[in-house]
C-alpha positions, -999 to 999 in steps of 0.1 A, spaced: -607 -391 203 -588 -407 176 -590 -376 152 -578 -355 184 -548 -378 188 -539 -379 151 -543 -339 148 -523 -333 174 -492 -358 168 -492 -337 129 -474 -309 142 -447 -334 162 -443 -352 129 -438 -321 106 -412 -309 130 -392 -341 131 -396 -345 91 -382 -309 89 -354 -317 110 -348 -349 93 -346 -329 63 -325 -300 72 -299 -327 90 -296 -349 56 -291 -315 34 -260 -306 59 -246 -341 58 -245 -336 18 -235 -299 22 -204 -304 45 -195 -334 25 -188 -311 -5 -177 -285 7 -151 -305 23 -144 -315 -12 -138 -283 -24 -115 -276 2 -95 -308 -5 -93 -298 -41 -81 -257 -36 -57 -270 -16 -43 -297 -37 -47 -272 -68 -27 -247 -46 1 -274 -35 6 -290 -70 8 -255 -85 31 -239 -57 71 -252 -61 76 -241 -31 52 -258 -11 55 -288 -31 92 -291 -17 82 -287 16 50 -312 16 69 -339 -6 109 -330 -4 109 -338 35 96 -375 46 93 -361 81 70 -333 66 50 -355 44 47 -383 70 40 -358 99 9 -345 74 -3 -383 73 -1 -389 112 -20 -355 119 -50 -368 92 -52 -400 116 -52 -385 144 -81 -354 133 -103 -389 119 -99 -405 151 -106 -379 175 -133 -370 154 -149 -402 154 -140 -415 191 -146 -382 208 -172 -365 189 -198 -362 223 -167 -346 245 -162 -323 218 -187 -288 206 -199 -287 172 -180 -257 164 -145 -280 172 -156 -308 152 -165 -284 122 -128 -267 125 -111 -304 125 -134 -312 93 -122 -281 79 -85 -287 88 -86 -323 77 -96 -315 46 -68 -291 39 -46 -316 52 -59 -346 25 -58 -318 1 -21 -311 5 -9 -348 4 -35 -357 -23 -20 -328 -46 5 -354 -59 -18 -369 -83 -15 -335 -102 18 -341 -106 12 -382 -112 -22 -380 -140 -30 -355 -167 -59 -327 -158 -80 -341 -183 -75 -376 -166 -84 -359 -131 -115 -340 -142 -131 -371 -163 -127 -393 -134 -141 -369 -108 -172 -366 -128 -172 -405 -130 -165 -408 -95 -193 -381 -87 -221 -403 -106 -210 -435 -92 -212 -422 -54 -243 -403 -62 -261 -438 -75 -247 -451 -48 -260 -428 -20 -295 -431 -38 -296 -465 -34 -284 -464 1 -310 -439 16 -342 -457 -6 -335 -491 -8 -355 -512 17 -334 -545 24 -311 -538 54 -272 -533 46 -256 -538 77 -245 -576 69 -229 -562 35 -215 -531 54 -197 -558 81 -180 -579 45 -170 -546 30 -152 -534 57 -138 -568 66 -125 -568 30 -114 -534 30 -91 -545 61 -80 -572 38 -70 -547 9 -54 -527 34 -30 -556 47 -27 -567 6 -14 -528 -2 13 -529 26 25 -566 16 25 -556 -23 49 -526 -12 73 -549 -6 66 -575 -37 56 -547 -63 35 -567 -79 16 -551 -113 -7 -575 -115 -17 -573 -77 -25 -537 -76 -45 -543 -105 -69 -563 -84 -65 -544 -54 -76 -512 -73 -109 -530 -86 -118 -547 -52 -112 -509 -39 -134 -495 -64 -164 -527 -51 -155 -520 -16 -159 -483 -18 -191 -487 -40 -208 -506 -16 -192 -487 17 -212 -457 0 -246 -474 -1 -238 -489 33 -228 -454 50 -258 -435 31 -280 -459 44 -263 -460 81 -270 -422 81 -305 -421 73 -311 -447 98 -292 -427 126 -308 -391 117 -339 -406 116 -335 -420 152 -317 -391 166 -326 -360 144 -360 -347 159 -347 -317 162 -315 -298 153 -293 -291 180 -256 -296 190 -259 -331 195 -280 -343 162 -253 -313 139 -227 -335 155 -243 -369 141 -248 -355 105 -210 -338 106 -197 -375 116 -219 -388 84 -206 -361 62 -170 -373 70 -180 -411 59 -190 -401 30 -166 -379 22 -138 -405 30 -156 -432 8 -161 -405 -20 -120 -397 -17 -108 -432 -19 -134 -442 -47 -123 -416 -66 -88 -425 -60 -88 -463 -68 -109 -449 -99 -81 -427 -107 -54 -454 -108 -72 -477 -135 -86 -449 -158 -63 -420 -149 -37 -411 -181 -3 -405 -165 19 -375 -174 45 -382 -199 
């Protein structure tokens, strides 16, 4: 009886590992090639005259841009299961041509040598980081609660150091970004295994949606990593 119960849960188990599987590739998959969007289209900005006027010449335009990024985020995240797949892809898509266009500034701020080294830095940092997320054992959600509480603290810091420009200020603010992020990446990579392997036992509309809202974690932690990276090693333009 025993051996019948065990040979017949093996084909349930091989289906849910597949679709485990196939759900984590996409998360991983539509996190970079959100990236590559967000870099075409910051290539295309910083290299376009024209478009850079109309992106950064006009506050309206430049702020309107921001708003819009908000907003995609926020629907995406608050109304994901009133929502089909195909919609949430498009507002992925869309948000990352968005961040692309305002993010094509740091072309204009740091050298392309600067850029490229710290990608690649930024790349093998999140990808330790991810690693560590999805294999380690001990349960992240108490660090995951700090980080984002200080994150909401380096948020309220940023918009108080506007005002005081302080140089030595940022300087902290971008290495508690760079911790914050770091650990953000483990907590989210970890957060996302957790929830595919509760929900993903198959691959429909429902568990694509799950791994398309865990793509867009990560890809936000690997953007703002990469940025707070960027502003301590990043050479500026003469």
């Amino acid at each position: 009886m025993q051996q019948y119960i065990s040979t017949q849960q093996r084909p349930y188990e091989i289906v849910t590992e597949g679709a485990y599987a196939k759900l984590m590739r996409n998360v991983y998959l539509w996190m970079s090639l959100a990236l590559v969007v967000t870099g075409l289209a910051a290539y295309y900005v910083a290299t376009s005259p024209a478009i850079q006027q109309i992106v950064f010449g006009n506050q309206i335009v430049f702020w309107g841009l921001a708003i819009a990024e908000l907003a995609i985020v926020f629907t995406l995240s608050a109304k994901i299961d009133k929502i089909s797949f195909t919609t949430a892809g498009l507002m992925f898509v869309v948000y990352s041509l968005l961040n692309g266009a305002t993010l094509s500034s740091i072309f204009l701020v740091y050298t392309m040598e600067s850029i490229t080294s710290v990608f690649f830095i930024t790349a093998g940092t999140f990808g330790a980081m991810a690693v560590v997320g999805s294999f380690i054992k001990t349960d992240l959600s108490a660090m995951g609660r700090i980080f984002i509480m200080a994150l909401i603290g380096i948020i309220i810091a940023t918009v108080v150091n506007f005002f005081v420009k302080s140089s030595g200020l940022t300087t902290i603010l971008n290495y508690a970004g760079v911790l914050v992020f770091v650990g953000l990446t483990a907590w989210d990579a970890q957060k996302i295994k957790l929830m595919l392997q509760q929900h993903g036992t198959d691959v429909n509309e429902g568990t694509m949606k799950v791994a398309l809202l865990g793509s867009l974690s990560l890809y936000l932690d690997f953007i703002n990593l990469f940025l707070y990276l960027l502003r301590i090693f990043g050479s500026q333009r003469d």
